[in-house]
DRENDRENRO-235845 format. One record per residue (C-alpha): x, y, z; residue number from 1. Coordinates in Angstrom, 3 decimals. Layout:
<pts>
PT,X,Y,Z,NUM
...
</pts>
This chain:
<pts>
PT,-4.942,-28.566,-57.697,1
PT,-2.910,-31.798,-57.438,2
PT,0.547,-31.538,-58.106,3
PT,2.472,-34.736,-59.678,4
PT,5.334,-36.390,-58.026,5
PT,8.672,-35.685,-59.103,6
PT,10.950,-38.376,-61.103,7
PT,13.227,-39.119,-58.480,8
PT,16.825,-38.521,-58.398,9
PT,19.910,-40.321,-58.173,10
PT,22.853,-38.151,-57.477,11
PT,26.892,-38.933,-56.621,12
PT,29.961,-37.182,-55.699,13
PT,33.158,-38.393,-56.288,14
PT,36.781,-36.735,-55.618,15
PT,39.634,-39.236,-55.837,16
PT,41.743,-36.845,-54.250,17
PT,39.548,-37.022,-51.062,18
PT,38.895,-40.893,-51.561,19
PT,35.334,-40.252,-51.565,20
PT,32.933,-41.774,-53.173,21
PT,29.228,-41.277,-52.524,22
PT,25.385,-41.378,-53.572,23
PT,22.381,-39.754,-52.858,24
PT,18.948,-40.670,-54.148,25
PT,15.649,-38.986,-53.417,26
PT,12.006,-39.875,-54.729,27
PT,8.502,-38.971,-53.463,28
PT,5.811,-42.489,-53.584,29
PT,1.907,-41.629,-52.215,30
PT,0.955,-43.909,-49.679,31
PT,-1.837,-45.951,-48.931,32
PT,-3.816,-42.946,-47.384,33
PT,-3.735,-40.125,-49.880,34
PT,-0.577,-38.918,-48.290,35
PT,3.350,-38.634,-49.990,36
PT,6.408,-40.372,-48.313,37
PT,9.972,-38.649,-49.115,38
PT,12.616,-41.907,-49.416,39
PT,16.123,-40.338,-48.898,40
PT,18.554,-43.362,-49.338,41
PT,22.557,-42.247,-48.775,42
PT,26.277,-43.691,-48.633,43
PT,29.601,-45.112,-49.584,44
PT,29.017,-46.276,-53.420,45
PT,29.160,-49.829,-54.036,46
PT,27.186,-49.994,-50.435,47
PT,23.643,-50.649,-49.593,48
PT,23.375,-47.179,-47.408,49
PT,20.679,-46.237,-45.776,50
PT,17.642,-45.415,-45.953,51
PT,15.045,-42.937,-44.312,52
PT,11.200,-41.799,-45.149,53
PT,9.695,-39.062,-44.130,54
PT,5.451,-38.769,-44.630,55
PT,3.974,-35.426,-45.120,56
PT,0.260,-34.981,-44.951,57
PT,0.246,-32.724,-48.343,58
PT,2.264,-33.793,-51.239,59
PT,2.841,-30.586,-52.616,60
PT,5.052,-29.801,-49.384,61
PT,6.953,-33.889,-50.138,62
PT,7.567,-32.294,-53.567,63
PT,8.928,-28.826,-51.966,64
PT,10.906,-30.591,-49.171,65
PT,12.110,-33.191,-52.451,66
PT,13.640,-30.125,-54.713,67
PT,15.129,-28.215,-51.229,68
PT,17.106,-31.421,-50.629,69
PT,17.940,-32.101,-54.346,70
PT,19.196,-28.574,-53.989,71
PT,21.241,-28.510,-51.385,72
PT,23.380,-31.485,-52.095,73
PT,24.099,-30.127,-55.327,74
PT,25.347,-26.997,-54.013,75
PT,27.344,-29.507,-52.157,76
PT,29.063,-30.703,-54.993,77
PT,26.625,-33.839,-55.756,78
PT,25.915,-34.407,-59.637,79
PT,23.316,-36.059,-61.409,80
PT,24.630,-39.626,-62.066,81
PT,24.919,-41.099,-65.353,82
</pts>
């Protein structure tokens, strides 16, 4: 069963209060070899950030690992941008 990628996600958190301002975006892109890449890309808004990619073997777990992260920053307080 092949499992599609998920529409990536672009997230932020912002509490004047706290003078923070900050993004979060997450998407899953196959690579070259049949396998799925998680892009995590993070920081200061109105920044570049940065950027890291993990590769998983199986996309289904990229797309597991992609909706545990999504989770857990909006528990945080993250919300979907508009």
């Amino acid at each position: 069963m092949r499992m599609t990628n998920p529409d990536p996600v672009h997230l932020q958190r912002v509490d004047p209060a706290l003078s923070m301002a900050r993004f979060y975006r997450l998407s899953v892109q196959p690579t070259l070899f049949g396998e799925a890449s998680l892009l995590r890309c993070w920081g200061r808004i109105g920044t570049r950030g940065q950027d890291m990619m993990e590769t998983f073997a199986d996309p289904q777990v990229a797309a597991s690992a992609f909706m545990r992260l999504a989770a857990q920053k909006r528990r945080r307080g993250y919300q979907v941008s508009t």
